[in-house]
N, CA, C and O atoms as a Maestro MAE file, in Angstrom:
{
 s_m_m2io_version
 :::
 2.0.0
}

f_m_ct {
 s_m_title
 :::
 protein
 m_atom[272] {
  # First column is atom index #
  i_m_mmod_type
  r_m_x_coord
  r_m_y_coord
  r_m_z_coord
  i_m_residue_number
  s_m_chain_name
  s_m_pdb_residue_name
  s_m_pdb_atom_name
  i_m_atomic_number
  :::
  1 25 2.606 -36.909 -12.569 1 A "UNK " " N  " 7
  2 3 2.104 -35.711 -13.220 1 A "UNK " " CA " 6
  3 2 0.980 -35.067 -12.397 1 A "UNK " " C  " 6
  4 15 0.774 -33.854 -12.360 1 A "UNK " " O  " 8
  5 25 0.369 -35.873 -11.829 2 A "UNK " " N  " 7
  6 3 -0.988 -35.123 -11.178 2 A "UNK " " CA " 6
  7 2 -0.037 -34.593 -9.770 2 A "UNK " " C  " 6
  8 15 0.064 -33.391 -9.524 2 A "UNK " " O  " 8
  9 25 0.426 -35.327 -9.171 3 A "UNK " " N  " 7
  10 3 0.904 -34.455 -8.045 3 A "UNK " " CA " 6
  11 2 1.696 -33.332 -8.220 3 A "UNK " " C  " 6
  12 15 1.931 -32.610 -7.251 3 A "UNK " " O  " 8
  13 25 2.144 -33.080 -9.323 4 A "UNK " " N  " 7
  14 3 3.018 -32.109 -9.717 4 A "UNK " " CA " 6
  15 2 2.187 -30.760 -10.234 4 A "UNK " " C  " 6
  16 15 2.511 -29.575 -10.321 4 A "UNK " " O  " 8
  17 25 0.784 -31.600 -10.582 5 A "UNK " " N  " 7
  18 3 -0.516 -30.552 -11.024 5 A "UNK " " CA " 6
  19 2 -0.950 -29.993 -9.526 5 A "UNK " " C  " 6
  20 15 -0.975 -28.771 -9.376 5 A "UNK " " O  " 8
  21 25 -1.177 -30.563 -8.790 6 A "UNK " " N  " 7
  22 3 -1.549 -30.661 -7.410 6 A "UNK " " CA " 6
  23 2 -1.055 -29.689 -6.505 6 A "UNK " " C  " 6
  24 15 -1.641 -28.909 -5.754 6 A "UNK " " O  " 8
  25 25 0.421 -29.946 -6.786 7 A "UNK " " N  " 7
  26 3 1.711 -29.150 -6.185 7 A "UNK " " CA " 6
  27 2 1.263 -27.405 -6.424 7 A "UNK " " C  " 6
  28 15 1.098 -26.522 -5.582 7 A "UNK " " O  " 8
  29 25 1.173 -27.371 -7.725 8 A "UNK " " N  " 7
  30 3 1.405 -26.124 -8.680 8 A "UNK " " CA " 6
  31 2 -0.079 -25.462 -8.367 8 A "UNK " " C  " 6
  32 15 -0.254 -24.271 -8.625 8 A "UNK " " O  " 8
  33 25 -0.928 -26.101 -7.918 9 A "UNK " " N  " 7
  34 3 -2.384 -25.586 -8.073 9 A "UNK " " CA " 6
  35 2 -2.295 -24.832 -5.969 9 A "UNK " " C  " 6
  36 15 -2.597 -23.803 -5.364 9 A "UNK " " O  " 8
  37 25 -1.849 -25.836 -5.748 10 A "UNK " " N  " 7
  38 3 -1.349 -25.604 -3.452 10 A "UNK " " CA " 6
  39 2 -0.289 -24.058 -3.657 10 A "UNK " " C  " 6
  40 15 -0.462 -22.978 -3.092 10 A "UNK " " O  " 8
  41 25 0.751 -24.416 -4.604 11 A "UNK " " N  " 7
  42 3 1.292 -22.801 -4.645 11 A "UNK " " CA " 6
  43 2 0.535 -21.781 -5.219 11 A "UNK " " C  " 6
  44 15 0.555 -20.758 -4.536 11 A "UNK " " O  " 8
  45 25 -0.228 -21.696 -6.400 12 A "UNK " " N  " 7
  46 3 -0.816 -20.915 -6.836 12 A "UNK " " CA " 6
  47 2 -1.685 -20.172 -5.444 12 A "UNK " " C  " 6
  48 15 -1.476 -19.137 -4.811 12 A "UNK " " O  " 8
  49 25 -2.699 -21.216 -5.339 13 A "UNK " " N  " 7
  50 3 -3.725 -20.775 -4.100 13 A "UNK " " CA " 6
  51 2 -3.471 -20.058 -2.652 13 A "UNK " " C  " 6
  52 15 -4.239 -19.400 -1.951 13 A "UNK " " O  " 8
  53 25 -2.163 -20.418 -2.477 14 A "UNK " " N  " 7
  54 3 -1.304 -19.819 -1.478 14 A "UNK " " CA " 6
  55 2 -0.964 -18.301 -1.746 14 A "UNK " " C  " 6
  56 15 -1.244 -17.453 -0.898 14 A "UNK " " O  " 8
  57 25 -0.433 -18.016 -2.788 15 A "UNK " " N  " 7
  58 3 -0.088 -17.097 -3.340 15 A "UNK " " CA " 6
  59 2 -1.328 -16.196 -3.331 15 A "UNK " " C  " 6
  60 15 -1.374 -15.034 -2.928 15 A "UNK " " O  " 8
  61 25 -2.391 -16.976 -3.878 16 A "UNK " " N  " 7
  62 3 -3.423 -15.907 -4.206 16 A "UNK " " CA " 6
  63 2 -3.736 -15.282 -2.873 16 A "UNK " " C  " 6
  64 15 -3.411 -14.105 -2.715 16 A "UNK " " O  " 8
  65 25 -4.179 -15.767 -2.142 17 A "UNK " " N  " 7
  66 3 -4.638 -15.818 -0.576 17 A "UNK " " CA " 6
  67 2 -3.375 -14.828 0.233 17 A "UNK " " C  " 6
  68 15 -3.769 -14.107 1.150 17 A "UNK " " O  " 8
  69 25 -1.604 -14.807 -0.184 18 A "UNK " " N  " 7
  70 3 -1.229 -13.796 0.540 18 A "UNK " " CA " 6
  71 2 -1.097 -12.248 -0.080 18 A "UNK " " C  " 6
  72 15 -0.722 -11.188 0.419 18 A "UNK " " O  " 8
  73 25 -1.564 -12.606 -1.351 19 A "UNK " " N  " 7
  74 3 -1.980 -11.704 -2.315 19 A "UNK " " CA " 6
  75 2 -3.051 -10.306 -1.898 19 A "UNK " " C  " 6
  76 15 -2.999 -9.077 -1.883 19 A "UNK " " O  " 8
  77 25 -3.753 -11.115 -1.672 20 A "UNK " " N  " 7
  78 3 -5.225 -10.625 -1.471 20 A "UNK " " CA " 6
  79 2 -5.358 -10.388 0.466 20 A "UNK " " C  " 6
  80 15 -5.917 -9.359 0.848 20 A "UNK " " O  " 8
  81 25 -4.944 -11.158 1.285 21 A "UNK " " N  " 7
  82 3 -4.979 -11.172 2.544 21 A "UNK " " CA " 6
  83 2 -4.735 -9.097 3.236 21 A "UNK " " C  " 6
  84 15 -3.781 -8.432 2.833 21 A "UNK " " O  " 8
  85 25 -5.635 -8.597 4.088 22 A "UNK " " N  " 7
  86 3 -5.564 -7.545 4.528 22 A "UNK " " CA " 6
  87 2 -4.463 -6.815 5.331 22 A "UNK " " C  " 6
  88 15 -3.956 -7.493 6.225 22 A "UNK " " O  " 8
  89 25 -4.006 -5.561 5.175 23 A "UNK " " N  " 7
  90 3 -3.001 -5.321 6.275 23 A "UNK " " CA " 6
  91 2 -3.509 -5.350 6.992 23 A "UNK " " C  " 6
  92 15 -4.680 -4.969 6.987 23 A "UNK " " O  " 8
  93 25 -2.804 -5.902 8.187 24 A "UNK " " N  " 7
  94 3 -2.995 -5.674 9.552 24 A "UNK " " CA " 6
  95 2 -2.450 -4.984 10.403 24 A "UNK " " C  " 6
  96 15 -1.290 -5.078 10.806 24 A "UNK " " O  " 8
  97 25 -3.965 -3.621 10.993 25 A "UNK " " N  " 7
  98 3 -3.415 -2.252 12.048 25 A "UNK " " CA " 6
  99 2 -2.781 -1.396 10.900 25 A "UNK " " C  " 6
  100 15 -1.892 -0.591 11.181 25 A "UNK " " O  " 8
  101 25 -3.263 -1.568 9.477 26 A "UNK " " N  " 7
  102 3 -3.357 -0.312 8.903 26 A "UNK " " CA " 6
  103 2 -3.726 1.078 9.678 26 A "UNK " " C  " 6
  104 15 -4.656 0.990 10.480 26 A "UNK " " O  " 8
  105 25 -3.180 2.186 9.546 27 A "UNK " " N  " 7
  106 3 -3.938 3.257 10.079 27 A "UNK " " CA " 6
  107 2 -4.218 4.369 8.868 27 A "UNK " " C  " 6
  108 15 -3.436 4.857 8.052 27 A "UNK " " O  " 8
  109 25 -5.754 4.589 9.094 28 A "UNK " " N  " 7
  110 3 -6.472 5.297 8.051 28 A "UNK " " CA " 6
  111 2 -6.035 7.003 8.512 28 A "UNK " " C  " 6
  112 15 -6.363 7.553 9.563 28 A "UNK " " O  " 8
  113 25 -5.149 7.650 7.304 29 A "UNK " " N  " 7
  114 3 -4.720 8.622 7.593 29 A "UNK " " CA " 6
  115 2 -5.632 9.799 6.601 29 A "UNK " " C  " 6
  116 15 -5.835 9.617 5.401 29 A "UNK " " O  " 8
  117 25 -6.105 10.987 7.357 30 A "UNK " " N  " 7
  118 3 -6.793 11.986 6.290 30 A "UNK " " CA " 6
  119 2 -5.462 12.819 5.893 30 A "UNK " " C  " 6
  120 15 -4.533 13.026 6.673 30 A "UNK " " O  " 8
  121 25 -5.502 13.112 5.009 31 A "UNK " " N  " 7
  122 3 -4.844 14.328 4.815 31 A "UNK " " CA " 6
  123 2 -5.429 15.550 4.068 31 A "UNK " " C  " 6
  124 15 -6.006 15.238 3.027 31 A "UNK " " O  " 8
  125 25 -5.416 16.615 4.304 32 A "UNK " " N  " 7
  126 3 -5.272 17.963 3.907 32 A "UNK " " CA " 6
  127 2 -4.570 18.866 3.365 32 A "UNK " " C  " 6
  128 15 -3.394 18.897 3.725 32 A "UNK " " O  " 8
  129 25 -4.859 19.510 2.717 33 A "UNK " " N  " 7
  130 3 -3.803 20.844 2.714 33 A "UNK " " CA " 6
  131 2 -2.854 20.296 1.967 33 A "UNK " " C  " 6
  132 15 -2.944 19.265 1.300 33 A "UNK " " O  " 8
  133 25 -1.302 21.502 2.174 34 A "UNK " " N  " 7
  134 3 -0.540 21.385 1.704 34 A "UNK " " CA " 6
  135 2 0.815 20.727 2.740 34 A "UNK " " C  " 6
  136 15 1.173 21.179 3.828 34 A "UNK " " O  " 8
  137 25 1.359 19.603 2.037 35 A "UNK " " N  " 7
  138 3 2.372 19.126 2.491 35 A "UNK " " CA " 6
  139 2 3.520 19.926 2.376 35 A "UNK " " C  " 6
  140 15 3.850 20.139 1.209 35 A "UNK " " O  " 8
  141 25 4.500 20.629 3.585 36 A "UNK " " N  " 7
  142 3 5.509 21.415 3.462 36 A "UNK " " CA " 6
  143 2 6.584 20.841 4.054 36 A "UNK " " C  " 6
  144 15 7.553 21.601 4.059 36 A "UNK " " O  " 8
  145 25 6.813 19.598 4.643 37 A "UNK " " N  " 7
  146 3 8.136 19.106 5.211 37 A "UNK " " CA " 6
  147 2 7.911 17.551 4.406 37 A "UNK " " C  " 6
  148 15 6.957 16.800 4.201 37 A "UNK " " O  " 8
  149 25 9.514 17.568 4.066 38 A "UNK " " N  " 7
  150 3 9.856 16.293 3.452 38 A "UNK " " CA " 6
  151 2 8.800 14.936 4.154 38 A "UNK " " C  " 6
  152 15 8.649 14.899 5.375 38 A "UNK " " O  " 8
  153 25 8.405 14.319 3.625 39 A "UNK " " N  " 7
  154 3 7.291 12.994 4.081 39 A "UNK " " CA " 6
  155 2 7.454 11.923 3.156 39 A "UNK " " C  " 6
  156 15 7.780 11.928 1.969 39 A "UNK " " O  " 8
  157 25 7.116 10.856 4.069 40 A "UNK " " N  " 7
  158 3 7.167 9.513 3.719 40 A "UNK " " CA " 6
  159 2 5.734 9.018 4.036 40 A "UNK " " C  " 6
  160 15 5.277 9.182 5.167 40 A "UNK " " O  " 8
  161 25 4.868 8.292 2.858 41 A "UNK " " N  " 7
  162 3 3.563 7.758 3.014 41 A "UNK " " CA " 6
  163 2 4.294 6.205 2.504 41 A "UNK " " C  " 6
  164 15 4.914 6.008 1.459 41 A "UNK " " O  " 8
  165 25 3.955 5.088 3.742 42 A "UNK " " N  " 7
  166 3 4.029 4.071 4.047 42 A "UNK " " CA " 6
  167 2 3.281 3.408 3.376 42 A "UNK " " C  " 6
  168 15 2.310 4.032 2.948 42 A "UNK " " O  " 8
  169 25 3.382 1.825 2.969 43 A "UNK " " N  " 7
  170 3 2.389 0.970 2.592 43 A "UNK " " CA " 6
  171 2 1.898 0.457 4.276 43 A "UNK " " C  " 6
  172 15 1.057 -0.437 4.180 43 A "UNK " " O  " 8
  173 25 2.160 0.743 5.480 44 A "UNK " " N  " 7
  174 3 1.579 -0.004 6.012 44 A "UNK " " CA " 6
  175 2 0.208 1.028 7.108 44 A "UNK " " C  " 6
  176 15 -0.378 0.877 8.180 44 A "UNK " " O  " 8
  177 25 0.255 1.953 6.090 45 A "UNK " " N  " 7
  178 3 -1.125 2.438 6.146 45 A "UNK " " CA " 6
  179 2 -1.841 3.009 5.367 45 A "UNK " " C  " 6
  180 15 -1.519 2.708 4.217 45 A "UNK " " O  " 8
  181 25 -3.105 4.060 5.430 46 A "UNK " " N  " 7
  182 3 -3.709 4.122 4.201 46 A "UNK " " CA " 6
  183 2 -4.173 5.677 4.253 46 A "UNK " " C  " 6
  184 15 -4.675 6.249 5.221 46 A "UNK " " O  " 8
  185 25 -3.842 6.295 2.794 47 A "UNK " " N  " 7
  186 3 -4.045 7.896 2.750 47 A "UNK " " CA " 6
  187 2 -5.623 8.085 2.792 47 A "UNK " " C  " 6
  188 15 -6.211 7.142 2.262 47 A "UNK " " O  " 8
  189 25 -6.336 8.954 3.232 48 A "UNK " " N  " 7
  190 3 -7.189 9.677 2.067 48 A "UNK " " CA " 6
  191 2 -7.045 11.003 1.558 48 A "UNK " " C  " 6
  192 15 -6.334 11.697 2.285 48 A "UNK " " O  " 8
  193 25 -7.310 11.347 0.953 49 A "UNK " " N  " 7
  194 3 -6.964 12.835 0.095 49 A "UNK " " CA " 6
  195 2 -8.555 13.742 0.142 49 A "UNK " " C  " 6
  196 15 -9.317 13.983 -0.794 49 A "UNK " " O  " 8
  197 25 -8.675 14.110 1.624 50 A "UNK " " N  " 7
  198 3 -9.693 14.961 1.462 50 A "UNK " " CA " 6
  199 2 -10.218 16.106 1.181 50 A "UNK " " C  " 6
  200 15 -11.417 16.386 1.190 50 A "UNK " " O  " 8
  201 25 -9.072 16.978 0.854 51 A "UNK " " N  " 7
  202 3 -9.206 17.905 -0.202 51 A "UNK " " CA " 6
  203 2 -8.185 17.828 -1.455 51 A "UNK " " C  " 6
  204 15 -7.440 16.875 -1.685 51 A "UNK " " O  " 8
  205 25 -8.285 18.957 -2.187 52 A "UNK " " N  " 7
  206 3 -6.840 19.073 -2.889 52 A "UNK " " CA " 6
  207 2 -5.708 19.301 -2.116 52 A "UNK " " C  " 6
  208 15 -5.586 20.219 -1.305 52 A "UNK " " O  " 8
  209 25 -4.668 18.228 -2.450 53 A "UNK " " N  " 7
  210 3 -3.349 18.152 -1.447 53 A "UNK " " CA " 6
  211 2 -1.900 18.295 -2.188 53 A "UNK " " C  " 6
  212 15 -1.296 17.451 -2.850 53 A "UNK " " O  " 8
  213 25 -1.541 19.627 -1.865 54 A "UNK " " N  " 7
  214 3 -0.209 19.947 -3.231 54 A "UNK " " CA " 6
  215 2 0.980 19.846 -1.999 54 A "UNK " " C  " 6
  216 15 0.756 20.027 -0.802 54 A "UNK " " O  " 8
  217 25 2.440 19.475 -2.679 55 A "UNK " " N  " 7
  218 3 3.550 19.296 -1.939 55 A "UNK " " CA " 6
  219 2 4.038 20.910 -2.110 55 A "UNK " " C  " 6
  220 15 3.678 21.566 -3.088 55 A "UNK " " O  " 8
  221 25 4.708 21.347 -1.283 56 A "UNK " " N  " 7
  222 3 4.954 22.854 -1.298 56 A "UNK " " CA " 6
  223 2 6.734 23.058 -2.028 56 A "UNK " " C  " 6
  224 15 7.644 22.245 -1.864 56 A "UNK " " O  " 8
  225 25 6.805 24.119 -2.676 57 A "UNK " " N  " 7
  226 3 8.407 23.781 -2.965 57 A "UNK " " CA " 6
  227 2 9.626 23.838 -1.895 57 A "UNK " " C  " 6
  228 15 9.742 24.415 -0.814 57 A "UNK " " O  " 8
  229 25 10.165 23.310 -2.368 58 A "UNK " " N  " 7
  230 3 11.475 22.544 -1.266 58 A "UNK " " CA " 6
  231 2 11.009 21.893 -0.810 58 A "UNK " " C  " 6
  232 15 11.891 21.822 0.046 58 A "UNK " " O  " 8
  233 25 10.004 20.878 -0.340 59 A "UNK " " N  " 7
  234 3 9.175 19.535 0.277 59 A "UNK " " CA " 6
  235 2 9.365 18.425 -0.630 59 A "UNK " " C  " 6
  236 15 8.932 18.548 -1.776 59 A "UNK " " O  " 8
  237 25 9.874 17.494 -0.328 60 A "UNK " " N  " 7
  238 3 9.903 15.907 -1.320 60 A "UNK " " CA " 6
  239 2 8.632 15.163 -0.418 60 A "UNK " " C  " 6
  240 15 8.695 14.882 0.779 60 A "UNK " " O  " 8
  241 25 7.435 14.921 -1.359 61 A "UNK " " N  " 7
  242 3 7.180 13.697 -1.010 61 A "UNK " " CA " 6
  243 2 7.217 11.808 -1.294 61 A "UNK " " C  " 6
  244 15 6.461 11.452 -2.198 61 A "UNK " " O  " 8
  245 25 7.601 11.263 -0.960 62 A "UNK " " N  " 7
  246 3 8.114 9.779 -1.277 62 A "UNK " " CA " 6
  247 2 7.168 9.064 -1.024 62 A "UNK " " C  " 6
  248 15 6.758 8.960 0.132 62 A "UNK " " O  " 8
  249 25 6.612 8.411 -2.051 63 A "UNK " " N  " 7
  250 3 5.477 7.485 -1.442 63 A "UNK " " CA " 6
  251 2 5.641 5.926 -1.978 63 A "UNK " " C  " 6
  252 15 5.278 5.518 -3.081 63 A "UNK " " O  " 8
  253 25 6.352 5.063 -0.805 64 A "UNK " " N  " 7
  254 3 6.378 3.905 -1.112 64 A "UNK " " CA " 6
  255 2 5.792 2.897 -1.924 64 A "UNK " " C  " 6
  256 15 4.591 3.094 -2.106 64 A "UNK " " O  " 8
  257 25 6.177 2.045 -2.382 65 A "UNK " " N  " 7
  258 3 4.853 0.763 -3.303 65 A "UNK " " CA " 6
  259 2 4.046 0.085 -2.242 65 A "UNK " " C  " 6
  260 15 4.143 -0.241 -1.059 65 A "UNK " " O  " 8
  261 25 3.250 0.035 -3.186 66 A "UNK " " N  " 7
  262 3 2.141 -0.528 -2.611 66 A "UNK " " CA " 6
  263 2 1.524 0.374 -1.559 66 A "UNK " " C  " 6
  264 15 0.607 -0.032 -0.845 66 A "UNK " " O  " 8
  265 25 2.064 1.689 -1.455 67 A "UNK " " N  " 7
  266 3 0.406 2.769 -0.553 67 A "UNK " " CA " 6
  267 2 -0.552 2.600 -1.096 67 A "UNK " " C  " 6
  268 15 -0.639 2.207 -2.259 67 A "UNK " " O  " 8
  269 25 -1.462 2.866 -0.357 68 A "UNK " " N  " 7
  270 3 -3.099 2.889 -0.811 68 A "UNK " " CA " 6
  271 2 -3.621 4.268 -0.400 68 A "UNK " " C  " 6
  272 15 -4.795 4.572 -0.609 68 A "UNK " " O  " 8
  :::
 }
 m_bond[271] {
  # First column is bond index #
  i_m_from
  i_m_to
  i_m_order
  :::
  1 1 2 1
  2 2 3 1
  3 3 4 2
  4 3 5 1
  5 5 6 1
  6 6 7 1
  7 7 8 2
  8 7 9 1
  9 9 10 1
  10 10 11 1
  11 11 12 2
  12 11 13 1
  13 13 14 1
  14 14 15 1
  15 15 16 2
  16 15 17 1
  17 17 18 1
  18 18 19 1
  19 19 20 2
  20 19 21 1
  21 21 22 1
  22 22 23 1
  23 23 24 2
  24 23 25 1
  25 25 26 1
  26 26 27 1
  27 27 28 2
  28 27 29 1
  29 29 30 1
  30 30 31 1
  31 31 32 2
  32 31 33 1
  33 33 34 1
  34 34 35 1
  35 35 36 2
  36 35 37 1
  37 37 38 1
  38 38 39 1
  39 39 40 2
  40 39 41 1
  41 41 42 1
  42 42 43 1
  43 43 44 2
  44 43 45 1
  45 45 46 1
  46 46 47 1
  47 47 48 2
  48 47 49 1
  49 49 50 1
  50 50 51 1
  51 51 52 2
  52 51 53 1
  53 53 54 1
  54 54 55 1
  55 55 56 2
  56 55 57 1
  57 57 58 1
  58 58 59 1
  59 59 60 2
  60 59 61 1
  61 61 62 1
  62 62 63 1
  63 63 64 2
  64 63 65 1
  65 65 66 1
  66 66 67 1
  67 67 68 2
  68 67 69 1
  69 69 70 1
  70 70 71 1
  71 71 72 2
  72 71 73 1
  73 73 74 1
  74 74 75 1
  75 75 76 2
  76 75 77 1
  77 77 78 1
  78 78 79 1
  79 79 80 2
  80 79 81 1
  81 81 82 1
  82 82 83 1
  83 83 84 2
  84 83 85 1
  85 85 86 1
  86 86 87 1
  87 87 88 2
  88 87 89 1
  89 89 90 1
  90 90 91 1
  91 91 92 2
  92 91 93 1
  93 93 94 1
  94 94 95 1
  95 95 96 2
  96 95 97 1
  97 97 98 1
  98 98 99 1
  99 99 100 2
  100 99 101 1
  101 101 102 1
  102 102 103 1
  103 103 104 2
  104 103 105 1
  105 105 106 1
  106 106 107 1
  107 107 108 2
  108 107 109 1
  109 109 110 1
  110 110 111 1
  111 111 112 2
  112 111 113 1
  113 113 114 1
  114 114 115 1
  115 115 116 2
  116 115 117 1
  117 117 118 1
  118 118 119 1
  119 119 120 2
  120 119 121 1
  121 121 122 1
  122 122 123 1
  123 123 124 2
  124 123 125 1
  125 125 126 1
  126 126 127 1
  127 127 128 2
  128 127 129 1
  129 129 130 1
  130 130 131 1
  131 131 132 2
  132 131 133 1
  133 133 134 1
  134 134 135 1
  135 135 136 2
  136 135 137 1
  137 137 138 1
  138 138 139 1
  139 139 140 2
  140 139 141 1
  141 141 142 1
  142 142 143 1
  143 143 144 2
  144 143 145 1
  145 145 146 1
  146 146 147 1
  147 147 148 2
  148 147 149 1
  149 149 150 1
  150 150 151 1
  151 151 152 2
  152 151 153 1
  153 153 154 1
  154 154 155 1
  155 155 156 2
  156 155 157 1
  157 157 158 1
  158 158 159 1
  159 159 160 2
  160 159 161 1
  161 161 162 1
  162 162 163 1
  163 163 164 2
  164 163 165 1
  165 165 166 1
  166 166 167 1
  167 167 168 2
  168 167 169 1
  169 169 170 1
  170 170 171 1
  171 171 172 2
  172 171 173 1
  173 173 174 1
  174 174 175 1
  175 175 176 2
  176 175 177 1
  177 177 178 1
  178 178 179 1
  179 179 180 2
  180 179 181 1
  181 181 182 1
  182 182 183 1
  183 183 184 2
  184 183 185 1
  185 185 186 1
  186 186 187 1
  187 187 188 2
  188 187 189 1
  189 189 190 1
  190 190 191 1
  191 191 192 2
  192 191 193 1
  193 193 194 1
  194 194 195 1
  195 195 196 2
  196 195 197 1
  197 197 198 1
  198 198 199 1
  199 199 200 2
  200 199 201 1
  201 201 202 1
  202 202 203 1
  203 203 204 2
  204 203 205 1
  205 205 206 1
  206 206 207 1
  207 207 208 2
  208 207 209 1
  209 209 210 1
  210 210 211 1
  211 211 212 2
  212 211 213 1
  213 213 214 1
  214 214 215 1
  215 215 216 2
  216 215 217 1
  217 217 218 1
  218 218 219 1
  219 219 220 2
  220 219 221 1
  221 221 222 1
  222 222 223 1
  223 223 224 2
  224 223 225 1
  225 225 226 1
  226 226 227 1
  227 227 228 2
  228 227 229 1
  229 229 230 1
  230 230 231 1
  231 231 232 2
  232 231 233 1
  233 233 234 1
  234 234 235 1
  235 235 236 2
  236 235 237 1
  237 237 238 1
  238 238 239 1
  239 239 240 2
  240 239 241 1
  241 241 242 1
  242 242 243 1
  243 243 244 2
  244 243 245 1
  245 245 246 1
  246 246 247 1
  247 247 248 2
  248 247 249 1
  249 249 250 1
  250 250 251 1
  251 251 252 2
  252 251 253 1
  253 253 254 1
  254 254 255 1
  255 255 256 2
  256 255 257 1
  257 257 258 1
  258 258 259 1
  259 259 260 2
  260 259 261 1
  261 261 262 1
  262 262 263 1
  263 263 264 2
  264 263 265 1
  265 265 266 1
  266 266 267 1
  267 267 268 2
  268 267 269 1
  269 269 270 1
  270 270 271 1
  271 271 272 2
  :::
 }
}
């Protein structure tokens, strides 16, 4: 029973740790303005929204899980 507690406590902690662990070579992207061509915002980098930023019509933007 305890190693099985043991076991369960080594996966948990693992988990937490790739959970929480940083991307690596994120690239910190500004954005502006208005988006007018179809775009894709990646989780393997990171927006900021430095002004108000509207998608223009006929433009899709798609923004993957887990963007930041």
């Amino acid at each position: 029973m305890k190693q099985q507690h043991m076991a369960v406590m080594g996966l948990m902690a693992a988990g937490a740790l790739a959970l929480g662990a940083p991307q690596a070579n994120a690239a910190n992207i500004d954005v502006y303005n208005g988006i007018g061509t179809d775009t894709t915002w990646t989780s393997a980098n990171e927006y900021r929204l430095m002004e108000p930023v509207f998608v223009t019509n006929g433009a899709t933007l798609t923004i993957q899980a887990g963007t930041v």
